[in-house]
Each structure stands twice: as C-alpha cells, then as structure tokens.
C-alpha positions in Angstrom: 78.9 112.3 80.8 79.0 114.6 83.6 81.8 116.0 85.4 84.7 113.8 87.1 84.2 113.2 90.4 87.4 113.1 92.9 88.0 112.7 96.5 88.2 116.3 98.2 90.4 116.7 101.0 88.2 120.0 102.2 84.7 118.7 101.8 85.1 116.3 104.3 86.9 113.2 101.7 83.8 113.2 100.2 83.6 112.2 96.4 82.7 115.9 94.4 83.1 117.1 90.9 85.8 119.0 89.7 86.0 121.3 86.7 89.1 122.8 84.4 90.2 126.1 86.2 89.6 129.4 84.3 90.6 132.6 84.0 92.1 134.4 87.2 91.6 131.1 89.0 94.3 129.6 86.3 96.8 132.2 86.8 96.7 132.3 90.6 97.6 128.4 90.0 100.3 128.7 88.0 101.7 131.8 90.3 100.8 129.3 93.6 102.6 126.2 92.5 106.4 125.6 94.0 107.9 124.1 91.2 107.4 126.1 87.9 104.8 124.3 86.2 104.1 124.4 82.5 101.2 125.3 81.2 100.2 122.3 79.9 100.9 120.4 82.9 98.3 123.2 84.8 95.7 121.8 82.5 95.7 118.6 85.1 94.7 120.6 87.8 91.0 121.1 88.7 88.8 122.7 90.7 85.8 121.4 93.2 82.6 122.8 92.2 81.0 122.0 95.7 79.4 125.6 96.5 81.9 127.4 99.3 85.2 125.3 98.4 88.0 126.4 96.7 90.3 123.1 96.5 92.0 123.1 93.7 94.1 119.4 93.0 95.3 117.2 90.9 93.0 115.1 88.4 95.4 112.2 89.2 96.3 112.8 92.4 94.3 114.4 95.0 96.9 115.1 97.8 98.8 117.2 95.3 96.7 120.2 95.3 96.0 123.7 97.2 93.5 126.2 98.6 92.4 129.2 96.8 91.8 132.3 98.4 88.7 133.4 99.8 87.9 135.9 96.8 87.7 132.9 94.7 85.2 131.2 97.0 81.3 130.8 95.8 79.2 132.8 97.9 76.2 131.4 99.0 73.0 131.4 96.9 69.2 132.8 98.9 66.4 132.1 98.6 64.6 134.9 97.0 
C-alpha cells in the first residue's frame, strides 16, 4: 500500500499523495498553526509530495491546511 492520496487545493484539486511531515517542515507547522496544536494532533497533518508544492493539510480534511514557504519547496530535477 502506497501513499494516501488526497484532494490538493494547489495542484489544481487534483488527487496527489501526501506523506507525514518531518523534520524542519514539522516544526514550521506547529509554529504556523493559529490555535496551539498538540503534537499529536500535528501527526494528522501531511504534506503533498507532487514535485514543486508545499501544501501542507489535513489527512481528514483538506481545506484545513497551509502553504509552506518557498525554502521548503522541491526544486526541480534535470535531466543530466
């Protein structure tokens, strides 16, 4: 079993896959979120892993979710 996949808002409402945030990208959430949010209720947030997005949402709900900044974003991979 793969990844989930979840509606994303910012790759055009298209069904992507989403993984468990890490690292830097956990503690901007928890620093991002308005209503101080435990850490166990951050473990429901995830992160698309479409190359170039940074949504970050929800498992259960997709609208409640936010934007990463650009440092966090994927750059592109070339072709060698």
């Amino acid at each position: 079993m793969g990844l989930p996949k979840r509606r994303c808002p910012n790759c055009g409402d298209t069904e992507q896959h989403f993984r468990h945030l890490r690292g830097a990208e956990r503690a901007f959430a928890l620093a991002q979120t308005l209503v101080p949010v435990h850490r166990a209720e951050l473990d429901k947030y995830r992160r698309c892993t479409r190359e170039g997005c940074v949504r970050v949402q929800s498992y259960f709900n997709w609208r409640s979710g936010f934007d990463l900044p650009d440092e966090f974003r994927t750059p592109p991979q070339t072709a060698a």
